[in-house]
C-alpha positions as a Markdown table, in Angstrom:
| # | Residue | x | y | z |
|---|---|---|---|---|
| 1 | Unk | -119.6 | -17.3 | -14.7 |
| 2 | Unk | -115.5 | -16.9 | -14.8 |
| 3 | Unk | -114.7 | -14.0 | -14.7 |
| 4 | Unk | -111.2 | -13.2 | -16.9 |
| 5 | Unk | -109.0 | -10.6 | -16.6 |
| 6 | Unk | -107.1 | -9.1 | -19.2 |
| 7 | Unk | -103.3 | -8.0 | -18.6 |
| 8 | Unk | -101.9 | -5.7 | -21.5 |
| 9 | Unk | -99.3 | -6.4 | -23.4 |
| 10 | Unk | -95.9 | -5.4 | -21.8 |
| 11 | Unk | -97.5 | -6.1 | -18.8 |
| 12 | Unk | -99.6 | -4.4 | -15.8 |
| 13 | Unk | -99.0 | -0.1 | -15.9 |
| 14 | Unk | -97.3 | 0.0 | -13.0 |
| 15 | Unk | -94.6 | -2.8 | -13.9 |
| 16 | Unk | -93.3 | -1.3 | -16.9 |
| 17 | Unk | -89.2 | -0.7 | -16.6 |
| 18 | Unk | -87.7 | 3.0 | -15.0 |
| 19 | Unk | -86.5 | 5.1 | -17.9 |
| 20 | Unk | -84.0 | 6.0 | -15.9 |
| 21 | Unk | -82.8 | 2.0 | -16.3 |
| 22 | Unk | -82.8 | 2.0 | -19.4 |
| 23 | Unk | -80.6 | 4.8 | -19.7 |
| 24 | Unk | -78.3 | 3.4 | -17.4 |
| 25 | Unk | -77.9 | 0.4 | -19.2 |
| 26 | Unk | -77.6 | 2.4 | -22.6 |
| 27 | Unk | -74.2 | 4.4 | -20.5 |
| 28 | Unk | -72.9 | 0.9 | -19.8 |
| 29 | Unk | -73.0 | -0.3 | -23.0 |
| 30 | Unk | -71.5 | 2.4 | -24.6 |
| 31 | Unk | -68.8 | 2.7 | -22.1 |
| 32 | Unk | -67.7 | -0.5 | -22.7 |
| 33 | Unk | -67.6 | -0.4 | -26.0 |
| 34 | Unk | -65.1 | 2.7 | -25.7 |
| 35 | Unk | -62.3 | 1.1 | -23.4 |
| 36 | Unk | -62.6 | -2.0 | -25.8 |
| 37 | Unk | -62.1 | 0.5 | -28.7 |
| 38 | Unk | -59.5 | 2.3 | -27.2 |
| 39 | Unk | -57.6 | -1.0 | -26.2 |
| 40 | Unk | -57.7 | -2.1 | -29.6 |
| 41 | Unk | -56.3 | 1.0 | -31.8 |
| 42 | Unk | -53.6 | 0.8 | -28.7 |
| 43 | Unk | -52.6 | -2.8 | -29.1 |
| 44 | Unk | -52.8 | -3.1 | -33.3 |
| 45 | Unk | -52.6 | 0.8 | -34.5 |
| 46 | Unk | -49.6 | 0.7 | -36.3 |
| 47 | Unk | -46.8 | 3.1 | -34.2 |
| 48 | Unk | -49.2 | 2.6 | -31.8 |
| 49 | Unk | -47.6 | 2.9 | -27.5 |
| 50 | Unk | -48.1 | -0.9 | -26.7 |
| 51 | Unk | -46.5 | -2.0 | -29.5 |
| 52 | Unk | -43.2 | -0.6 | -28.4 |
| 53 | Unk | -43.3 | -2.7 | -25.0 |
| 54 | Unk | -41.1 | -5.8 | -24.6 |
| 55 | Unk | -43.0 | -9.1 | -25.1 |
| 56 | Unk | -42.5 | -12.2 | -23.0 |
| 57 | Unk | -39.9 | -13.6 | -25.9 |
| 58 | Unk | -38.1 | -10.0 | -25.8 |
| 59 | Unk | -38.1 | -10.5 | -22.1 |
| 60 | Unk | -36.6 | -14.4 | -22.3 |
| 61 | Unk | -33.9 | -13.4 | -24.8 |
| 62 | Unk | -32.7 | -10.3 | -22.2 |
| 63 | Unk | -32.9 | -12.3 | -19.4 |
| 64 | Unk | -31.8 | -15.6 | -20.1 |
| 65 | Unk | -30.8 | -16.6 | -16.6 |
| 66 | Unk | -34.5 | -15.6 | -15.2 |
| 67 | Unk | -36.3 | -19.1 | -14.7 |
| 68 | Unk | -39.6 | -17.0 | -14.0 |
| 69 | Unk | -39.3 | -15.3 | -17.5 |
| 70 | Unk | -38.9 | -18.7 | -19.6 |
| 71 | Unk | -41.5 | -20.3 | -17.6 |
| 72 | Unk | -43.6 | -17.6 | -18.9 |
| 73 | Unk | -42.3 | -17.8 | -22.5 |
| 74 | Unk | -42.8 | -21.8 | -22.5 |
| 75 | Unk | -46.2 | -21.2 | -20.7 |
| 76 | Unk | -47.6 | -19.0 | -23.7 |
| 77 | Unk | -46.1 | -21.3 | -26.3 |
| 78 | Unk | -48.0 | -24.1 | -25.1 |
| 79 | Unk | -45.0 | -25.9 | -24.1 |
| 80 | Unk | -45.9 | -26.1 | -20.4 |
| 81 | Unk | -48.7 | -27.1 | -18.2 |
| 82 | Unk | -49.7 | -24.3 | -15.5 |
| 83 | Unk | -48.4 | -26.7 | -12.8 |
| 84 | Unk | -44.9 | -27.3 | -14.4 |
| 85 | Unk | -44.8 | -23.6 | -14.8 |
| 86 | Unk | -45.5 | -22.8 | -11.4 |
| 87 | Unk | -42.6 | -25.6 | -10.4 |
| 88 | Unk | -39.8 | -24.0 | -12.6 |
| 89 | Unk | -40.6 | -20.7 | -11.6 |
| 90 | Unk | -39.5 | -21.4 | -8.1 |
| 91 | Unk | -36.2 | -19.7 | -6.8 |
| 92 | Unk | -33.0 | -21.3 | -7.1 |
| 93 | Unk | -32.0 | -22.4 | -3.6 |
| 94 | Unk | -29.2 | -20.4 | -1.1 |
| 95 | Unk | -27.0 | -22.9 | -1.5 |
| 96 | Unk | -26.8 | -22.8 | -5.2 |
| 97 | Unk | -26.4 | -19.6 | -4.9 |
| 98 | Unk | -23.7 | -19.1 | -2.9 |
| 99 | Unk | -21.3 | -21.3 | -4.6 |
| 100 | Unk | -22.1 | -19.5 | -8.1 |
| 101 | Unk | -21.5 | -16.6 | -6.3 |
| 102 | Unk | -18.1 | -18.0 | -4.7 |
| 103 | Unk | -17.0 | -19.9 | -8.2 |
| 104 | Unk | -17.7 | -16.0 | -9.8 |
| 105 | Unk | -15.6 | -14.2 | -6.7 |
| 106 | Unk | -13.1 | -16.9 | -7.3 |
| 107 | Unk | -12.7 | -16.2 | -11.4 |
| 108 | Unk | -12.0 | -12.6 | -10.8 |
| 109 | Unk | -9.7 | -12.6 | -7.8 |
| 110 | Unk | -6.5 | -13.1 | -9.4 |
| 111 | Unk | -7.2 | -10.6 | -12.6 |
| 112 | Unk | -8.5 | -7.7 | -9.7 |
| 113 | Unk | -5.0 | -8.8 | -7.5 |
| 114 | Unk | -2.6 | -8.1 | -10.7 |
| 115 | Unk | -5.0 | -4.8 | -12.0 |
| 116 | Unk | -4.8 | -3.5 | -8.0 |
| 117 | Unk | -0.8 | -4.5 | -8.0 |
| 118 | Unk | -0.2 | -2.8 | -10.8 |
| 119 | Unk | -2.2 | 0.6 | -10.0 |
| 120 | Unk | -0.2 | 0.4 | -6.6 |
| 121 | Unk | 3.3 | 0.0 | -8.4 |
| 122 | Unk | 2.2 | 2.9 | -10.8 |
| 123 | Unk | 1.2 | 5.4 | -8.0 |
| 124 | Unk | 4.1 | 7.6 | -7.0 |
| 125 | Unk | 5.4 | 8.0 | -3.7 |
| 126 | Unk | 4.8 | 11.7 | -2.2 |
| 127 | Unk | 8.0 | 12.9 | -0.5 |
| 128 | Unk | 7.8 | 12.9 | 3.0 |
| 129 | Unk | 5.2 | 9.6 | 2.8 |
| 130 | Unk | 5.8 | 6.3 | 4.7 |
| 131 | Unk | 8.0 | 4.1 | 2.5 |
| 132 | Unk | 5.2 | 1.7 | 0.6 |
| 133 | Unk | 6.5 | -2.3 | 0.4 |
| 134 | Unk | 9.5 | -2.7 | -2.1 |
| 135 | Unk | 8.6 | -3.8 | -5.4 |
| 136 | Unk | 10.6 | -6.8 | -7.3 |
| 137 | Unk | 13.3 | -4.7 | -9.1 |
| 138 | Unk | 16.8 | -5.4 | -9.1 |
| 139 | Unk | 17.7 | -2.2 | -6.7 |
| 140 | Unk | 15.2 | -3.6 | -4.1 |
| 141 | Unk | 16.6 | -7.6 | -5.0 |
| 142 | Unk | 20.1 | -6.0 | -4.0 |
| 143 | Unk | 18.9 | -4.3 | -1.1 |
| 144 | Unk | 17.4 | -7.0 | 0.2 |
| 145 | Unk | 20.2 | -9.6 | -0.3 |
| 146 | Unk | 22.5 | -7.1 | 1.6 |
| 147 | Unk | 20.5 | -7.4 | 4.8 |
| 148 | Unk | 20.9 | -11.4 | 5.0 |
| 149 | Unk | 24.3 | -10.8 | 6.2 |
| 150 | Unk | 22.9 | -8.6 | 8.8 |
| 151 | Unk | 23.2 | -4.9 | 7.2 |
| 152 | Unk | 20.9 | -3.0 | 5.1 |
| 153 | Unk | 23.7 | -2.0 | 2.5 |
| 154 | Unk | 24.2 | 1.4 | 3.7 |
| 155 | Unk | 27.6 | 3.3 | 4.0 |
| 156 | Unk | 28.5 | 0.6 | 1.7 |
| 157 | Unk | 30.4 | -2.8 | 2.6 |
| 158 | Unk | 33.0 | -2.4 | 5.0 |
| 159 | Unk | 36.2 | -3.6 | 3.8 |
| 160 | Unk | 38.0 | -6.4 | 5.5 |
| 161 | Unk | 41.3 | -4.2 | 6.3 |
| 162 | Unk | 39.2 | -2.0 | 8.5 |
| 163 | Unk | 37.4 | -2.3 | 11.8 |
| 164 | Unk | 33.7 | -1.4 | 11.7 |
| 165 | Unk | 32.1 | 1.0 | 13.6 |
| 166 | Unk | 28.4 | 1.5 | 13.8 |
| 167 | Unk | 25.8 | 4.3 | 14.6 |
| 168 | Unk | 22.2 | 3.6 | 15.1 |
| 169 | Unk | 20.7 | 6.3 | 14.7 |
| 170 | Unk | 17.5 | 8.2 | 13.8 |
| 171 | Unk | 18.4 | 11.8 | 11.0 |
| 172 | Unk | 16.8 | 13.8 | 13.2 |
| 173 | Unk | 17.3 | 12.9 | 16.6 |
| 174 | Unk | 19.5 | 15.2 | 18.1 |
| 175 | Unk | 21.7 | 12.7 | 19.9 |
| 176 | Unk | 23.0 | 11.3 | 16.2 |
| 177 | Unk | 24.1 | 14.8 | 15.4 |
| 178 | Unk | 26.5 | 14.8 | 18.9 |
| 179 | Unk | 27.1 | 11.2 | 17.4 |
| 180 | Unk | 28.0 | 12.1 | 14.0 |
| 181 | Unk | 30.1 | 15.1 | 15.0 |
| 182 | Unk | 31.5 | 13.1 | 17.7 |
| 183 | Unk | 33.4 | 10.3 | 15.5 |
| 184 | Unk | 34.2 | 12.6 | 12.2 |
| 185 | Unk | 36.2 | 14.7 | 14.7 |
| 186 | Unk | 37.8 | 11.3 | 16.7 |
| 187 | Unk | 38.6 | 9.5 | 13.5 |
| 188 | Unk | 40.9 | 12.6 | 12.0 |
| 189 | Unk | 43.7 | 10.0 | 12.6 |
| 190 | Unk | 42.1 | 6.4 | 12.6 |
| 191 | Unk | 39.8 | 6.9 | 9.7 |
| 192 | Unk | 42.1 | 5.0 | 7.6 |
| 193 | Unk | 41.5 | 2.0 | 9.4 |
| 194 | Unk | 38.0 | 2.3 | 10.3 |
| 195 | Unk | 34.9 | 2.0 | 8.7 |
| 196 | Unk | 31.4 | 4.0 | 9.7 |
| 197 | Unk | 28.2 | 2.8 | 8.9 |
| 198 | Unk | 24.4 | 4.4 | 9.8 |
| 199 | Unk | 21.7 | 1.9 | 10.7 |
| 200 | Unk | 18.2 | 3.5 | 10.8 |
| 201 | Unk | 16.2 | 3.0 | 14.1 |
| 202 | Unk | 12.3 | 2.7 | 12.4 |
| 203 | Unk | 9.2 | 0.4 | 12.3 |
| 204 | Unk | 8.3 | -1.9 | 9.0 |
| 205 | Unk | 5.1 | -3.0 | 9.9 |
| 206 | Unk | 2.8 | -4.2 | 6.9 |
| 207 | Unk | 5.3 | -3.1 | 3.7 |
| 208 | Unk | 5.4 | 0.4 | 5.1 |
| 209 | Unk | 7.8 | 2.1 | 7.5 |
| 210 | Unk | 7.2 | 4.4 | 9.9 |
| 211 | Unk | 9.7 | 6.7 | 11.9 |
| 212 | Unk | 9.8 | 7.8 | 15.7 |
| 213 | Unk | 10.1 | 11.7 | 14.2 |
| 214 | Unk | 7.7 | 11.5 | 11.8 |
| 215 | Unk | 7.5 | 10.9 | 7.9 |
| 216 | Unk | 10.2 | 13.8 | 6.9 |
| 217 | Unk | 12.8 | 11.8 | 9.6 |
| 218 | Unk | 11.8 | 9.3 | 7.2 |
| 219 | Unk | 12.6 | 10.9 | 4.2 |
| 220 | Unk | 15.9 | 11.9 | 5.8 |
| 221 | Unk | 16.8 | 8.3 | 6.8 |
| 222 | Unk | 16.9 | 7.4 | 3.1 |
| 223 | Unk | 18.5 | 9.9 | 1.6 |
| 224 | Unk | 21.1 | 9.3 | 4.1 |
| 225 | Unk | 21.1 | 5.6 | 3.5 |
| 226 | Unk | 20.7 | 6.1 | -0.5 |
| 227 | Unk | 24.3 | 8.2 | 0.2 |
| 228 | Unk | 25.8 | 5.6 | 2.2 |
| 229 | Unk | 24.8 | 3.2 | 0.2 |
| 230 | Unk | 26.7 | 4.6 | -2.9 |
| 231 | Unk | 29.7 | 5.8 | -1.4 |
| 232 | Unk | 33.0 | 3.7 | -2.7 |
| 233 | Unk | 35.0 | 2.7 | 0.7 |
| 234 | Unk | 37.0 | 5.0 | 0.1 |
| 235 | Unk | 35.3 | 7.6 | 0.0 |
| 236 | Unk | 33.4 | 6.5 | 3.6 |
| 237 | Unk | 34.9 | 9.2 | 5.6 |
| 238 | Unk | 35.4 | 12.1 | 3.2 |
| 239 | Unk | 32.5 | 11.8 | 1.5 |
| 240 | Unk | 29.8 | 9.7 | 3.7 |
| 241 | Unk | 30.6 | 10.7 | 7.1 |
| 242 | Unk | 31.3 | 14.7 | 6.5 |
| 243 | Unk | 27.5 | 14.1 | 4.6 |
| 244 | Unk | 26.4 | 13.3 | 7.2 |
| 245 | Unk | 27.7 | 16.5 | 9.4 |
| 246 | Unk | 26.7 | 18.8 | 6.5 |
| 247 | Unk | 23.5 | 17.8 | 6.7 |
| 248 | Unk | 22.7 | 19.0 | 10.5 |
| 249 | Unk | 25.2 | 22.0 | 9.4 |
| 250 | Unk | 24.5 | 23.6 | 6.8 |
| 251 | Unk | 21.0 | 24.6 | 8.0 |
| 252 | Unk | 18.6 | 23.1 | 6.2 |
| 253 | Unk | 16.6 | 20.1 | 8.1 |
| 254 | Unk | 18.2 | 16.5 | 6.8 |
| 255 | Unk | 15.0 | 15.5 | 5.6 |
| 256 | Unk | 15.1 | 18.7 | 2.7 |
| 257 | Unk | 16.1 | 17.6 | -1.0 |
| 258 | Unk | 17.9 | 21.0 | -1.5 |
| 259 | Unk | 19.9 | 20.5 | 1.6 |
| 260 | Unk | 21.0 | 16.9 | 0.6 |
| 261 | Unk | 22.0 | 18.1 | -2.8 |
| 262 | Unk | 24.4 | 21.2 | -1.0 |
| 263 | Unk | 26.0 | 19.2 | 0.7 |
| 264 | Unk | 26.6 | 16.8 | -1.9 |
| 265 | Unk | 28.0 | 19.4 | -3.5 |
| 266 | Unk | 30.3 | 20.5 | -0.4 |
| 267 | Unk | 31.4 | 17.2 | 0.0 |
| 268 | Unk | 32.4 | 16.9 | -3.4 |
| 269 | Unk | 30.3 | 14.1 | -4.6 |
| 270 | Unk | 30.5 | 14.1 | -8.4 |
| 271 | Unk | 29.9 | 11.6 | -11.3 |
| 272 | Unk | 28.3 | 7.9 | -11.5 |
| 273 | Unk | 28.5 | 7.5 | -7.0 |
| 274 | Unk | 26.5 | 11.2 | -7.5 |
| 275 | Unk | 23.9 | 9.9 | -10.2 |
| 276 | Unk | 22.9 | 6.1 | -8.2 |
| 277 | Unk | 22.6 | 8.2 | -5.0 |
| 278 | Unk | 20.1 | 10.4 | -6.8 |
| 279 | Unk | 18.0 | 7.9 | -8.4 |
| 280 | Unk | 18.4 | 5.6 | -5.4 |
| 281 | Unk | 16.3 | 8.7 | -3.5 |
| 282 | Unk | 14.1 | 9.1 | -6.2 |
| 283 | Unk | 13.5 | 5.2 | -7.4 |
| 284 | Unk | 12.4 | 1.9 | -5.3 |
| 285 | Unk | 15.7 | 1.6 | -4.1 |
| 286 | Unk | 16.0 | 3.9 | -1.6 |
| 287 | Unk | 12.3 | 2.4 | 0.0 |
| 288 | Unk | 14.2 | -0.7 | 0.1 |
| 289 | Unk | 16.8 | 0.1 | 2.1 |
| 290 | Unk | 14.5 | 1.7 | 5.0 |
| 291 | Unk | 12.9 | -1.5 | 4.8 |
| 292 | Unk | 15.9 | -3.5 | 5.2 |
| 293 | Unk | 17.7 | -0.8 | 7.7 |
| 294 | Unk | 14.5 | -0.8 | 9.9 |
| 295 | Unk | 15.3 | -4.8 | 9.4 |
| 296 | Unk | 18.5 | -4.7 | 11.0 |
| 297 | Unk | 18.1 | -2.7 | 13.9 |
| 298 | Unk | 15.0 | -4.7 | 15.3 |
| 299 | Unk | 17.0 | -8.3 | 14.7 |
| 300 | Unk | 20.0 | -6.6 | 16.9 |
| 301 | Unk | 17.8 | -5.1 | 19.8 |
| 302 | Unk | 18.8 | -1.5 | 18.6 |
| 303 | Unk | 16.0 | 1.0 | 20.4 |
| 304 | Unk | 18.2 | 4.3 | 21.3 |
| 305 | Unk | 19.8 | 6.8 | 19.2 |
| 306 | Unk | 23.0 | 6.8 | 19.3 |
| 307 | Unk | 23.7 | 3.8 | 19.7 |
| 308 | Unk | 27.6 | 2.8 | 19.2 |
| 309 | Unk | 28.5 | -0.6 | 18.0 |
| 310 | Unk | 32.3 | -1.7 | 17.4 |
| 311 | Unk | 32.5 | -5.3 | 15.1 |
| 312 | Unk | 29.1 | -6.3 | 16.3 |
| 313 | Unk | 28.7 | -5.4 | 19.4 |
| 314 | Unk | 26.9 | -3.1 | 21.3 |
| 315 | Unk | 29.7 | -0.6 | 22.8 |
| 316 | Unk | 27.6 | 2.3 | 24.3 |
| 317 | Unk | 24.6 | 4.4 | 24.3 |
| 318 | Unk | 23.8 | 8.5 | 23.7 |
| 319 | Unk | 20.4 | 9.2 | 24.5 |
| 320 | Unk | 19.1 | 12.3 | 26.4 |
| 321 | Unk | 22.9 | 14.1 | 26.2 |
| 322 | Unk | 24.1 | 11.6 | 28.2 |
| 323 | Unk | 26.7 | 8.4 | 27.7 |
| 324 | Unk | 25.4 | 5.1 | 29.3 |
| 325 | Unk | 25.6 | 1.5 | 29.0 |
| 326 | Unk | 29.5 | 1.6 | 28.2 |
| 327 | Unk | 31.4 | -1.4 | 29.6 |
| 328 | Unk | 34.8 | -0.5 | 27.9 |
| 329 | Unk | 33.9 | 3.5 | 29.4 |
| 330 | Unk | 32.7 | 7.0 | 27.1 |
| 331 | Unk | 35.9 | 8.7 | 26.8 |
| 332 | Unk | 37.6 | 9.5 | 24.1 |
| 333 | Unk | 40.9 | 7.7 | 24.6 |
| 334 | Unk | 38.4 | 4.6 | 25.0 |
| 335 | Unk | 36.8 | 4.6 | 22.1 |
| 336 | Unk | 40.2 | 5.0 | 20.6 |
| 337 | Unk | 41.3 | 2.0 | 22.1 |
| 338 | Unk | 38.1 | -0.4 | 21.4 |
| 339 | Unk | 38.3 | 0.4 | 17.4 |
| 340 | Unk | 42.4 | -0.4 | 17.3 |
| 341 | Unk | 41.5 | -3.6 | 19.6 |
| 342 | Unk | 38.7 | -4.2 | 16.7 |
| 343 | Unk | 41.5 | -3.9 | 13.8 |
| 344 | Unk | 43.8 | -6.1 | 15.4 |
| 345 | Unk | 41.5 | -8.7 | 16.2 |
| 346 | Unk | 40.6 | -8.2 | 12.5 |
| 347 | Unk | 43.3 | -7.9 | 10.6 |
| 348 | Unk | 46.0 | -9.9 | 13.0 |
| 349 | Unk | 48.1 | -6.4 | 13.2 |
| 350 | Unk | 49.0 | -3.2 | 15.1 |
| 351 | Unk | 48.2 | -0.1 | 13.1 |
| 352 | Unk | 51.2 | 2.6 | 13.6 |
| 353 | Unk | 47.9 | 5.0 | 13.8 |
| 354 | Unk | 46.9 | 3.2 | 17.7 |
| 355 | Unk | 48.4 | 4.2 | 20.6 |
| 356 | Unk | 50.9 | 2.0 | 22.0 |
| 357 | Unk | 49.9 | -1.2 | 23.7 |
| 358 | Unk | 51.2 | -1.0 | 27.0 |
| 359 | Unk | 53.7 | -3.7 | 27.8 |
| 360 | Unk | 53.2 | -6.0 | 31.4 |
| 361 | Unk | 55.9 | -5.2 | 33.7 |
């Protein structure tokens, strides 16, 4: 006889599911039936967050030049495959790079060379500063046309009916005030047939010029050369040369505005000569003349101040209180004699104002 057993439906009693599984499985659902609610008012709720967020076409049209991005855009459209996706998406290589990069660099040089240019010509000097490079004006085109010949333009152009007598010097160096004092006293009788000129003795290194005294000898050397500069010939000794003396004697430093302008005054400087000084040391002009001064005295070898030059040629030195380095001698009566030797080798005459020649026995 088969004996059959009988299994309850549901299964055996002690098969039957946990209630705590069930309830488990209840949470689940429910949970993910929130985030999936939640997600949905976020993504179609009208004013909803996510709807303010760029899409992929708001992201293409800002970033045009983004080959990830339109990959992207093209991918969702359809209009790709995954794998030509994936190849347009790689990075543009170094190389290509680099020469959009230098083609780019190379567009905007000249625009950022004029704009810095112009910002530098705009910028005002302070007084006392280095003198910048000389810009293209017709001051600094004169200037520089005057140093060709072999002079920076100050103390004017000598005239041919006079012998030339040069002092390198630096405005504050104490040996061009013996220097200057020196000749103004010597040439009471032979100024009419001599002429004085000041060279500057300075560095022009990269457009700027520096001075062995520092930037207010500077400032000195071209207001000194802005005076010279704009002094008729005629003038050269009264007005020029008795400047210059003023300037170390009527106690301000030569480098001080007010001090030029006293002794302007003293000198008796007036009218248009008085107005082209003024703007040459307020103006381009006067930075052109350092520049073409500082010019002159490194083509001819000039180092020390004072250093004395009679038409052209080195004559003698005062440095450290001292003469040296004087073939025709440092005397008085010497230098007398190698400026009326200058104007007759000049001019093919004797000037009444020399001394005798001696006659050979």
């Amino acid at each position: 006889m088969t004996r059959h057993t009988y299994t309850p439906i549901g299964g055996p009693a002690e098969r039957t599911t946990p209630k705590w599984c069930k309830q488990r499985a209840r949470q689940g659902l429910f949970c993910f039936g929130t985030v999936a609610a939640v997600l949905f008012v976020l993504a179609y709720w009208p004013g909803a967050p996510l709807q303010h967020g760029p899409g992929l076409s708001a992201l293409a049209l800002s970033r045009k030049d983004s080959p990830s991005t339109t990959a992207a855009v093209e991918l969702e459209s359809g209009k790709l495959t995954p794998k030509q996706a994936d190849k347009q998406q790689q990075p543009v290589p170094k190389a290509s790079a680099a020469k959009e990069a230098k083609q780019a660099a190379a567009t905007n040089e000249a625009p950022a060379g004029a704009s810095a240019a112009k910002a530098q010509a705009a910028k005002p000097s302070a007084p006392g500063a280095p003198a910048a490079a000389k810009p293209a004006t017709a001051a600094g085109d004169k200037a520089a046309s005057s140093s060709k010949d072999g002079s920076s333009g100050g103390s004017g152009s000598p005239p041919s009916d006079k012998a030339l007598l040069e002092l390198f010097v630096m405005s504050l160096c104490p040996d061009a005030d013996f220097c200057e004092h020196y000749f103004d006293k010597l040439l009471d009788k032979l100024h009419p047939i001599v002429h004085v000129k000041t060279e500057y003795i300075q560095h022009a290194s990269g457009g700027a010029v520096t001075c062995p005294h520092g930037d207010s000898e500077c400032t000195g050397n071209k207001y000194q050369l802005c005076v010279g500069r704009h002094t008729p010939p005629e003038h050269n000794r009264d007005w020029f040369l008795k400047f210059l003396v003023c300037t170390w004697d009527g106690g301000d430093s030569p480098s001080s505005k007010a001090g030029v302008k006293a002794c302007l005054d003293k000198v008796g400087v007036l009218g248009a000569p008085r107005q082209a000084m003024e703007a040459c040391m307020d103006g381009p002009e006067g930075a052109a003349l350092m520049a073409a001064s500082a010019g002159v005295t490194a083509s001819r070898g000039m180092q020390r101040s004072c250093t004395v030059a009679i038409a052209g040629k080195k004559r003698c030195i005062r440095d450290g209180g001292r003469w040296y380095d004087c073939p025709g001698g440092d005397k008085e009566e010497d230098f007398v004699r190698s400026l009326c030797d200058a104007y007759r080798a000049k001019t093919g005459k004797d000037s009444p104002l020399c001394p005798a020649k001696p006659t050979k026995a």
